[in-house]
C-alpha positions as CSV (number, residue, x, y, z in Angstrom):
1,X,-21.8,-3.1,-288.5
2,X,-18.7,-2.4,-287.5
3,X,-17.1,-3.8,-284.2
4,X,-20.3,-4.9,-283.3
5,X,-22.2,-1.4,-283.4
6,X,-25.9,-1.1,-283.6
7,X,-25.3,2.4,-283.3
8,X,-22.5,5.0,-283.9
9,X,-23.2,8.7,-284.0
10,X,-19.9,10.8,-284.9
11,X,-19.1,14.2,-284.4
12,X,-22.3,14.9,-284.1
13,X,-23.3,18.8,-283.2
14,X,-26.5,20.5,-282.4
15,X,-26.7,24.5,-282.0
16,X,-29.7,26.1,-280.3
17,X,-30.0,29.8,-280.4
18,X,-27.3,31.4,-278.3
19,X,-26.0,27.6,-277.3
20,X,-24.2,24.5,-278.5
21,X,-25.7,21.8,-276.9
22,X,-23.8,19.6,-278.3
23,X,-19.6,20.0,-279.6
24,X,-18.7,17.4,-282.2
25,X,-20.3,14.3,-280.2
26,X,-19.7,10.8,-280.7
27,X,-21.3,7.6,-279.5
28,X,-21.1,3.8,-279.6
29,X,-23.8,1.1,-278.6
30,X,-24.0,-2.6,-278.7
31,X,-26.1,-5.1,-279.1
32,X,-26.8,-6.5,-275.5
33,X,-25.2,-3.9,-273.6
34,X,-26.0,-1.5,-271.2
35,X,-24.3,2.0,-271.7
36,X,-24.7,4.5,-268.8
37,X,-25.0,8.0,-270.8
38,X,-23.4,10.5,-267.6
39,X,-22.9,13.7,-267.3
40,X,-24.0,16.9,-265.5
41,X,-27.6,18.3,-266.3
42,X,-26.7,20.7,-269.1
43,X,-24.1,18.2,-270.6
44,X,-26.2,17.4,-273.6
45,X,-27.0,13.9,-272.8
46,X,-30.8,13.7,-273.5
47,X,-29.8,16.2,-276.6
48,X,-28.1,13.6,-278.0
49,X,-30.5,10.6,-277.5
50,X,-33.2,12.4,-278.5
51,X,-31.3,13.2,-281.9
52,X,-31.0,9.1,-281.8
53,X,-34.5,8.4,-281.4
54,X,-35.9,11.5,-284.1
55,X,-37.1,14.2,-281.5
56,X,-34.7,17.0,-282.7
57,X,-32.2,16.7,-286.0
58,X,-28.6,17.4,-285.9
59,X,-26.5,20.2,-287.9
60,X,-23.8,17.9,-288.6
61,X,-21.9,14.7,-288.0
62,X,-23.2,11.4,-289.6
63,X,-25.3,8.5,-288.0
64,X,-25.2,4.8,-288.4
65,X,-27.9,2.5,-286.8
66,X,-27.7,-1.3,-287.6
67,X,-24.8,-0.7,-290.5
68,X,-27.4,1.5,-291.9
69,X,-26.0,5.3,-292.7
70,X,-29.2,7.6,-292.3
71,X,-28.5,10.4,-294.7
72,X,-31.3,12.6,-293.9
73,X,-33.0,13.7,-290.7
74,X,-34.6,11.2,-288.6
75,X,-38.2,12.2,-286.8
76,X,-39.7,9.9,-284.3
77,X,-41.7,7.6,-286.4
78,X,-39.1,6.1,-288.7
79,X,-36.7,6.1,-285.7
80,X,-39.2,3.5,-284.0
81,X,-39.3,1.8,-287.7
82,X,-35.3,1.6,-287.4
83,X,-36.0,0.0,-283.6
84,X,-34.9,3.2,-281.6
85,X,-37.1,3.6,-278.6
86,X,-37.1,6.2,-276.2
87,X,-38.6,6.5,-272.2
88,X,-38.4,9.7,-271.4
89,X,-38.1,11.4,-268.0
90,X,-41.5,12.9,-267.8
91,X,-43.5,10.2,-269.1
92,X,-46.3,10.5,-272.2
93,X,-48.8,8.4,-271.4
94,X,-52.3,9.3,-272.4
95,X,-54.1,8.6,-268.9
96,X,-57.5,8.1,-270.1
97,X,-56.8,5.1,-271.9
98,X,-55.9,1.4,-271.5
99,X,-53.1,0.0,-271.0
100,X,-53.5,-1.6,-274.4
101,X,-55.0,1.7,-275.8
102,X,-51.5,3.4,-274.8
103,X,-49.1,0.6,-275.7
104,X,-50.9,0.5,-279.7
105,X,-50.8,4.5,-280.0
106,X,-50.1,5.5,-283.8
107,X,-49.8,2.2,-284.6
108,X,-53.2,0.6,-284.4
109,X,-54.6,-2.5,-285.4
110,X,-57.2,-3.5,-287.6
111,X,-59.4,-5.9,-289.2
112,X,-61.8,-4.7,-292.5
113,X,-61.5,-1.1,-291.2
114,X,-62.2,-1.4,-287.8
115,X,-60.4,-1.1,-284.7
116,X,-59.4,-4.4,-283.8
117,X,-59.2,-4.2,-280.1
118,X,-58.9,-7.9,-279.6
119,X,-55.8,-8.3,-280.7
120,X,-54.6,-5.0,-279.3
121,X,-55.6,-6.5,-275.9
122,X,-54.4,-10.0,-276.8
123,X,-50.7,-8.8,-277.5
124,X,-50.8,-6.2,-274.8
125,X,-51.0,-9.0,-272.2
126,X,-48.6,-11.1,-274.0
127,X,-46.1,-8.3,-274.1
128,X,-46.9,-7.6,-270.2
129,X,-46.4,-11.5,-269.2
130,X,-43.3,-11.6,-271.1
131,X,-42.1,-8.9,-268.8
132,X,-43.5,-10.4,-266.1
133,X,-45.2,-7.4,-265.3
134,X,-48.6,-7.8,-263.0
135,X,-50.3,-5.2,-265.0
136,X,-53.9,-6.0,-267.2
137,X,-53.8,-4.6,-270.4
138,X,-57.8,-3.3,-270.0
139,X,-56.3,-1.4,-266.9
140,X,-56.7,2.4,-267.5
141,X,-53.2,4.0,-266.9
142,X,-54.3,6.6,-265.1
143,X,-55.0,4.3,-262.6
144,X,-51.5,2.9,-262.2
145,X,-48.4,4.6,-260.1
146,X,-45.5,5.9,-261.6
147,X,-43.4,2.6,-261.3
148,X,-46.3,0.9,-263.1
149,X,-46.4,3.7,-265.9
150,X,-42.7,2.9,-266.6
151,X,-43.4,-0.4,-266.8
152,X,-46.0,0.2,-269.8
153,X,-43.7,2.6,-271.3
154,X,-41.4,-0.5,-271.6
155,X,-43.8,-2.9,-272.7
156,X,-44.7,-0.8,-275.7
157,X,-41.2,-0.3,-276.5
158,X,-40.6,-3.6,-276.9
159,X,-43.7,-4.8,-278.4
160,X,-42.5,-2.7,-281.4
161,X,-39.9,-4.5,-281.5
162,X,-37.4,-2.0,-280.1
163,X,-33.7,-2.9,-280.4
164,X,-32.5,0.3,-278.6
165,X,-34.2,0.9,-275.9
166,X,-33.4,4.5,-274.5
167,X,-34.1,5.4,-270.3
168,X,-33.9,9.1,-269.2
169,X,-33.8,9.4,-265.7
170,X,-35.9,5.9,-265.2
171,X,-35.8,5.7,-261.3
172,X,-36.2,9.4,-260.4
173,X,-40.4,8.5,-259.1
174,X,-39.8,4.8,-258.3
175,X,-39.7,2.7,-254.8
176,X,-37.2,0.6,-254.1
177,X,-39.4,-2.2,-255.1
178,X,-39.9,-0.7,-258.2
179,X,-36.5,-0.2,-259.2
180,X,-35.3,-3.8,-258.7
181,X,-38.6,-4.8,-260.9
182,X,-37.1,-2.4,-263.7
183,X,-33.5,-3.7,-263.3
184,X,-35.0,-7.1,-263.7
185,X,-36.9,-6.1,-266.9
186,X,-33.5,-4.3,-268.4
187,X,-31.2,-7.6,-268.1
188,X,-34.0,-9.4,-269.6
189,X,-34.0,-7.3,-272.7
190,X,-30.6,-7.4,-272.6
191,X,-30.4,-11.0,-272.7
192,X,-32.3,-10.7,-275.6
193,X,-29.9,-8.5,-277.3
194,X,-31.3,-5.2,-276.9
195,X,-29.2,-2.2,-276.7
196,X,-29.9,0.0,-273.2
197,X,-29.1,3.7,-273.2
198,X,-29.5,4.7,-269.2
199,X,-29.2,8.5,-268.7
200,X,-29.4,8.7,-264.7
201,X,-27.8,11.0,-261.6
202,X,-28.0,8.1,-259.5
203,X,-24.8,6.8,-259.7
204,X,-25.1,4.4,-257.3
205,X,-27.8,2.1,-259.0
206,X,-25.2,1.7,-262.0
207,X,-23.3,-0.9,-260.7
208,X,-26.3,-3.3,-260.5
209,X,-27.0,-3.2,-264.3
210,X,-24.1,-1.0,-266.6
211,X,-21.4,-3.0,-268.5
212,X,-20.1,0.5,-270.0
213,X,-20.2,4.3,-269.4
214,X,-20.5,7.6,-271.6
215,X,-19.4,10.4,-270.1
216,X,-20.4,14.1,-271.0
217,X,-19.3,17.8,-270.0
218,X,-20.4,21.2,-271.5
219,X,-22.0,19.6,-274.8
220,X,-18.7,17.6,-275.8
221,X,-17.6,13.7,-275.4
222,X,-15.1,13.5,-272.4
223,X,-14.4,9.3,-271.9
224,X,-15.8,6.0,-272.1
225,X,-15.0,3.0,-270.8
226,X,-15.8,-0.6,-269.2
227,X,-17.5,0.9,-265.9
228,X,-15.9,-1.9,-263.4
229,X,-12.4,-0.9,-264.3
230,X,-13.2,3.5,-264.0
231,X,-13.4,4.1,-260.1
232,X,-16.5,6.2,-259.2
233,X,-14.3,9.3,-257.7
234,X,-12.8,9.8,-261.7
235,X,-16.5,9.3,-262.9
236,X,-17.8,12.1,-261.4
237,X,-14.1,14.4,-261.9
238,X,-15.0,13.6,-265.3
239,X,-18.1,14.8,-265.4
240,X,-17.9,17.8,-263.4
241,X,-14.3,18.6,-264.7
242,X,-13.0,18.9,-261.0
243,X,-12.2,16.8,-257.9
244,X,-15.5,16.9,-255.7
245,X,-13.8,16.6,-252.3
246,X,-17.1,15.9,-250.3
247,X,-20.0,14.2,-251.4
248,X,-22.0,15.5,-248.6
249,X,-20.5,18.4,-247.4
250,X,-22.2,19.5,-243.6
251,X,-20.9,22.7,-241.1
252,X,-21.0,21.7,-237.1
253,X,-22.6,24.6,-234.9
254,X,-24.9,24.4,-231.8
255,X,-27.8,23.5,-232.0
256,X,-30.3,26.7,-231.2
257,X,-33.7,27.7,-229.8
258,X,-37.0,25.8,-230.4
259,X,-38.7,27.6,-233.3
260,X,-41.4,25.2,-235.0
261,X,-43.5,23.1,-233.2
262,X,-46.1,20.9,-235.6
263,X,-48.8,19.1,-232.8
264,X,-51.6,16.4,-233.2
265,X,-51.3,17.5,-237.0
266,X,-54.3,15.6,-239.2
267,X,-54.8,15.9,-242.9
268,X,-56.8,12.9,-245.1
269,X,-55.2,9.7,-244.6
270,X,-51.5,10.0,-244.8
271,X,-51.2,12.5,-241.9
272,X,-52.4,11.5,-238.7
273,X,-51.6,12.9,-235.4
274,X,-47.8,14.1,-236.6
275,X,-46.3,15.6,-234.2
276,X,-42.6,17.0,-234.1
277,X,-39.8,19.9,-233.2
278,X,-37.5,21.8,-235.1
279,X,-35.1,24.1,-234.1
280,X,-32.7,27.0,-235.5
281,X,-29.1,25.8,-236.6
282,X,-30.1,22.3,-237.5
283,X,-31.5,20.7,-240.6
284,X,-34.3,18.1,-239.5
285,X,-34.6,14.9,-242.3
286,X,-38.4,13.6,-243.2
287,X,-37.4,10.0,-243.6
288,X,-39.9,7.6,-244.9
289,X,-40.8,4.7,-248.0
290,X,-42.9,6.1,-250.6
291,X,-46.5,6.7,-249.4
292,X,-45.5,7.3,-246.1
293,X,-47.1,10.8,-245.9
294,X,-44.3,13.1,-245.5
295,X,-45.0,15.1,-248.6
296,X,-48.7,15.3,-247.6
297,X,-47.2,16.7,-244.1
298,X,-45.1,19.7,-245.8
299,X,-48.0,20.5,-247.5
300,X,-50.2,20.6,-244.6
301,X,-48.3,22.9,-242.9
302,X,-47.6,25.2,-246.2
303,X,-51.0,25.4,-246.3
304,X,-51.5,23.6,-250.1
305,X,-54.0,20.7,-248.6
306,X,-56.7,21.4,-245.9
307,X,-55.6,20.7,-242.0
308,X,-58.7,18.5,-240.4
309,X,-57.2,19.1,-237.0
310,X,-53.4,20.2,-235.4
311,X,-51.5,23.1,-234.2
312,X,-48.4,25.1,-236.0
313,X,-46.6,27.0,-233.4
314,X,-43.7,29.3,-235.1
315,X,-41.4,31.2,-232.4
316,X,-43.8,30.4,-229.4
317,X,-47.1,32.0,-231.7
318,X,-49.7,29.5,-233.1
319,X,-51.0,30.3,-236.6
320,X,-53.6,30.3,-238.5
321,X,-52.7,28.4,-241.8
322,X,-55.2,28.2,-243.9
323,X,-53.7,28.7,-247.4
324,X,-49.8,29.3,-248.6
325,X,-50.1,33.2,-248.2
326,X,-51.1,32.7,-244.6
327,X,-48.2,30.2,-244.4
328,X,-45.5,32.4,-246.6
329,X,-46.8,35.7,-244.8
330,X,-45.7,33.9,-241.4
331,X,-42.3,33.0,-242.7
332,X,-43.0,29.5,-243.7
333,X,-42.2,28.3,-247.7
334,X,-42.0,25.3,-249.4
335,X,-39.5,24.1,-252.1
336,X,-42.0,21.3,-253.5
337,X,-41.4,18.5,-254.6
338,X,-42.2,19.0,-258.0
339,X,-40.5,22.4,-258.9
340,X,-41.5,22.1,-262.5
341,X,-45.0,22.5,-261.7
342,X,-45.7,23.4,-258.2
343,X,-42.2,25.6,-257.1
344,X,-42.1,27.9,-260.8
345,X,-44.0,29.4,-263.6
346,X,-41.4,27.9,-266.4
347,X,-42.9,30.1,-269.0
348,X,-41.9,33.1,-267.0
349,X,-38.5,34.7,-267.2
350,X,-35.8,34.1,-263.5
351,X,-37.1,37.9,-262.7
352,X,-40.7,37.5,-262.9
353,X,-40.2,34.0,-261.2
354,X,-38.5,35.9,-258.1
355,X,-40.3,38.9,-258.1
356,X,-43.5,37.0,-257.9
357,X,-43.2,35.8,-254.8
358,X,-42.3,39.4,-253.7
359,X,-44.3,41.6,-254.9
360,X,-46.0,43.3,-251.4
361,X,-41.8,44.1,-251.1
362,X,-41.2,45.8,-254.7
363,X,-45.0,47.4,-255.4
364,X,-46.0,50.3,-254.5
365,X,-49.7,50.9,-252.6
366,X,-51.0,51.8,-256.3
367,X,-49.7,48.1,-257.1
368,X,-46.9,49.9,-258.9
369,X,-43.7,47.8,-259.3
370,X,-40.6,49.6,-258.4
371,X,-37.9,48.2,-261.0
372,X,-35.2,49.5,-259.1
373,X,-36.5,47.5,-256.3
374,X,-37.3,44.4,-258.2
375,X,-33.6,44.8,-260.2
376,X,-32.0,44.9,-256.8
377,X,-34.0,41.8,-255.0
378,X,-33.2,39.8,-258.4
379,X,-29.7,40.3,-258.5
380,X,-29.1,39.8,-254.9
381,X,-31.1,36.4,-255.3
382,X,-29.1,35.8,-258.4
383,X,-25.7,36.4,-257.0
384,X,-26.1,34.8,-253.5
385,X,-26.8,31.5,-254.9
386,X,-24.6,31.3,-257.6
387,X,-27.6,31.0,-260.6
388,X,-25.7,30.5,-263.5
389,X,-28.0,32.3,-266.5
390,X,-27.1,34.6,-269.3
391,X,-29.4,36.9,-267.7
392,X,-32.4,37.5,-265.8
393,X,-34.9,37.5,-268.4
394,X,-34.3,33.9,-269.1
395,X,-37.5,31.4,-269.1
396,X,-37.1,29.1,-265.8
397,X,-37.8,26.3,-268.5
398,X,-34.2,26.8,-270.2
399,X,-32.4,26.2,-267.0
400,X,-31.1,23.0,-265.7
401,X,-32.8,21.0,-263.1
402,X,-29.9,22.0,-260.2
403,X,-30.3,25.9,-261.3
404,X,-34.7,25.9,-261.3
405,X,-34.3,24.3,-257.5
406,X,-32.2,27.5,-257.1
407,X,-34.3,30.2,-258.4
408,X,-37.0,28.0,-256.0
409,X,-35.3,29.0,-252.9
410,X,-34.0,32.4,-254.3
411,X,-37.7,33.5,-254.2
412,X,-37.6,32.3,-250.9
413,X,-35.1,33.7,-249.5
414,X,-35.8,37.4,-251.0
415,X,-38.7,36.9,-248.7
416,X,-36.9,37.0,-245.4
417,X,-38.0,33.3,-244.6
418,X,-38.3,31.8,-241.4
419,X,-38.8,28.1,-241.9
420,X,-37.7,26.6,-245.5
421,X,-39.1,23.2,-246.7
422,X,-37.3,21.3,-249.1
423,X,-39.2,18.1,-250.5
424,X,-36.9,15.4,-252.4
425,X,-34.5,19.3,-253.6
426,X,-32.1,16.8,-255.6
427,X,-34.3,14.7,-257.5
428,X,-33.4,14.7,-261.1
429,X,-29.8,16.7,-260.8
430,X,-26.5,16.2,-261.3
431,X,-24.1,15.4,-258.6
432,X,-22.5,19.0,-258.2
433,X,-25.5,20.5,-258.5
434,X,-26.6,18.2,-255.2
435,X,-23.5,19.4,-253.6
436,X,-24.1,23.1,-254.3
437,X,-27.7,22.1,-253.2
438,X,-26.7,21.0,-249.7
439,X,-23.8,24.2,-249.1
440,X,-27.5,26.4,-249.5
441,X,-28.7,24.3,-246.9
442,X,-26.1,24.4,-244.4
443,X,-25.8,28.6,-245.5
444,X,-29.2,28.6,-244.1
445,X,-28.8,26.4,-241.0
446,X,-25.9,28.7,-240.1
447,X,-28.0,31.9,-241.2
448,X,-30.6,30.8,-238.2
449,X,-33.0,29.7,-240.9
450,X,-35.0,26.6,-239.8
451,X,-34.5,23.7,-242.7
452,X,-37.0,20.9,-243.2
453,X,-35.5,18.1,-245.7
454,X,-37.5,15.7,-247.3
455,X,-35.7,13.0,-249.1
456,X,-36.3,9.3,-250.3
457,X,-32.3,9.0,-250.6
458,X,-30.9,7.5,-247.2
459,X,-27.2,8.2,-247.7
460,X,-28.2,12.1,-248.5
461,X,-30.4,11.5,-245.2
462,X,-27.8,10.5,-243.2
463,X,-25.0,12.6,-244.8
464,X,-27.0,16.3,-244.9
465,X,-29.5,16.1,-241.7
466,X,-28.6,16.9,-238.5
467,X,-31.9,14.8,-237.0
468,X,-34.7,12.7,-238.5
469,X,-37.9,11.9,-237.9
470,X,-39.1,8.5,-239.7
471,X,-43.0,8.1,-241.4
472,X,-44.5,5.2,-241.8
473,X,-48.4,4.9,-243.2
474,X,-49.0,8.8,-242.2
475,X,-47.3,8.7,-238.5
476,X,-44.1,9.6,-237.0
477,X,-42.6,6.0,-236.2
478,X,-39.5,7.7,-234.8
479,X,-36.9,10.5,-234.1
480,X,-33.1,10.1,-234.1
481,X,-30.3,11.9,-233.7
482,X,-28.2,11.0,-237.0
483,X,-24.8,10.5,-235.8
484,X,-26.2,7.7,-233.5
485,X,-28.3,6.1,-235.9
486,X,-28.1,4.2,-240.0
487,X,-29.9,3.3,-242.8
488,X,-30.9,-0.2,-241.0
489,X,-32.7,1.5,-238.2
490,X,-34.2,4.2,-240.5
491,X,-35.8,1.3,-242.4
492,X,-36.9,-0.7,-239.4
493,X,-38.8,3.0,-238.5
494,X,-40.1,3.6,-242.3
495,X,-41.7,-0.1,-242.3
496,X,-43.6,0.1,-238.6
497,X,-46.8,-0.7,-240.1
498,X,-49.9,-0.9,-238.2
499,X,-51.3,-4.1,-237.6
500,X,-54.6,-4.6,-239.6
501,X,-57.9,-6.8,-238.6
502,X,-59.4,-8.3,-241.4
């Protein structure tokens, strides 16, 4: 191996139809390192990694893992037999089954022809004490939170042995308590010599675990070096290919009238008696630990789960808010939280995606739809927020993650909203993309638009959000004015728990 490689992929391209993903691409891991793989979405990162770990084949350029030049294409299975492992963003577990069940998938053991679950369950929970990870192998993984998923994804990584371990996006759905139990699990896989890909956005975990960094723009190799020595403002001009001037960037105007009040709101058990104000010109933060209800609470008042009690007031009128139509025929929308699932139809093109949400403006009585109507509302969408497609007709599934949260609030915003909710809008994008992200924000505040932000992030809290309210265990647990206020007092708010009798 030379220089100490366990892996070194050179020049390496990868051509889907109409796009390179990837420009003559190389790479370098070693043994008990961890190599931050940056870049913006679109860069070809997780193109590249999963060309490592067998998912997709290259064109051209040559691979060597372990000292070993791999001639042909790889596909997943003799990847894992070469000790490439990959986690990716959206995890595949199979939910039904155990713990054990998951960790042993395609590679099953057995004694005279049977299963032998045993010994399945026997290594699963040596695997899982290794790790120190408080998870029973008989424990169905349906049953488990994300964090606890991630874990399992890890254990069976490594109880094939895995040598290169690969992370996409690993913290996007953690706690913070979940995080440092990962970081803890990567520098002990490290310590035993494992290579660690991590592909994240969060640039701000890397200095608790990265020794190196990879960096990525428009499908080609930029830079790579020791990530101490690289400060973090020529980091991210590298991967965006410009100077971003203002990580959070924010536009000062007065405040103005009342226009949503949310009163004695009650919906199952993480929203209880929420009460709170927003007004025009401002952007109001939903501050809060995981669990703390405020996701529950937007979708209470969008309509998506069912209100046991509580008042929505919108411009002085109460509504009736039974479902989203009632909600989005009022003015009231939500960017959800997942936007994959909940915010498009990915197997629809950008102009069935917009004109969707639309339709009583671009159909006729008949139900006929006006294309000249629909052509106009699209490009309008299109061009006020900057969408950067080939064309309309593309699926929502071939955009990046910063460009589908655009097309979410396009839809939106074609509708003449009143009251936009964004839940966690940056999760799982780059750092311009954020950026781009909040200026549609503060366009909105300044448009008169009333913006609700929901966000796990503190610093994007504090930096965007004009006021917060804090949620602990399904209640308000306090409001503050943001320029008075910091992340220590946030916390103090998200962690007023009430006081249980046993």
């Amino acid at each position: 191996m030379s220089d100490g490689y366990i892996v070194e992929m050179s020049n390496i391209t990868k051509t889907f139809p109409g796009v390179r993903a990837l420009d003559n691409v190389s790479f370098h891991l070693k043994a008990g390192q961890v190599m931050a793989l940056l870049g913006e979405n679109g860069a070809g990162k997780s193109t590249l990694m999963k060309i490592l770990s067998g998912v997709y084949t290259r064109d051209s350029g040559s691979m060597k893992i372990f000292g070993k030049d791999i001639e042909g294409d790889l596909n997943p299975k003799s990847a894992a037999e070469l000790g490439v492992a990959i986690i990716h963003q959206e995890l595949n577990m199979c939910n039904h089954l155990t713990v054990a069940e998951n960790i042993f998938l395609g590679k099953e053991l057995h004694h005279r022809g049977l299963l032998n679950k045993k010994e399945m369950m026997d290594r699963a929970n040596a695997i899982l004490q290794k790790l120190k990870i408080d998870i029973k192998a008989d424990a169905v993984v349906g049953s488990l939170a994300v964090g606890q998923q991630q874990m399992v994804e890890i254990a069976k990584a490594l109880e094939s042995d895995a040598k290169v371990l690969i992370m996409d996006e690993p913290t996007s759905a953690l706690t913070s308590k979940e995080i440092e139990e990962l970081f803890r699990i990567i520098r002990e896989v490290k310590a035993d010599g494992c290579g660690v890909v991590y592909i994240s956005h969060r640039l701000e975990e890397l200095q608790h675990i990265v020794d190196e960094v990879t960096i990525m723009r428009d499908g080609k190799y930029i830079t790579e070096g020791i990530f101490k020595s690289i400060p973090m403002n020529e980091i991210i001009s590298n991967m965006v290919g410009r100077e971003i001037k203002e990580q959070f960037p924010t536009i000062d105007i007065e405040r103005g009238e009342l226009a949503l009040q949310v009163k004695n709101l009650n919906a199952g058990r993480l929203v209880r008696d929420v009460n709170f104000e927003a007004y025009r010109g401002e952007i109001l933060g939903i501050a809060g630990l995981m669990g703390a209800g405020r996701t529950e609470t937007t979708r209470a008042i969008f309509g998506v789960d069912p209100k046991t009690s509580g008042e929505i007031i919108l411009d002085g009128k109460s509504l009736t808010i039974n479902k989203p139509m009632d909600a989005i025929r009022a003015g009231i929308v939500l960017a959800p939280e997942d936007r994959k699932h909940d915010g498009l139809c990915v197997k629809l093109s950008i102009r069935e995606n917009i004109a969707l949400a639309n339709l009583d403006q671009i159909c006729s009585k008949g139900g006929l739809v006006n294309r000249n109507k629909e052509r106009t509302i699209v490009e309008k969408a299109v061009s006020d927020l900057e969408i950067k497609l080939p064309n309309a007709e593309v699926n929502a599934s071939n955009l990046s993650g910063g460009n589908q949260q655009k097309v979410v609030v396009a839809k939106w915003l074609a509708n003449n909203s009143k009251v936009i909710i964004f839940d966690e809008p940056t999760r799982g994008i780059d750092v311009a993309a954020k950026v781009e992200i909040y200026n549609i924000m503060n366009e909105l505040k300044r448009e008169g638009i009333v913006v609700i932000f929901v966000s796990s992030e503190l610093p994007e809290i504090l930096g965007i959000s004009d006021r917060i309210i804090v949620m602990c265990d399904g209640k308000v647990t306090g409001s503050l004015i943001t320029k008075d206020t910091n992340q220590e007092e946030i916390l103090s708010y998200a962690t007023r728990f009430e006081k249980k009798i046993d």
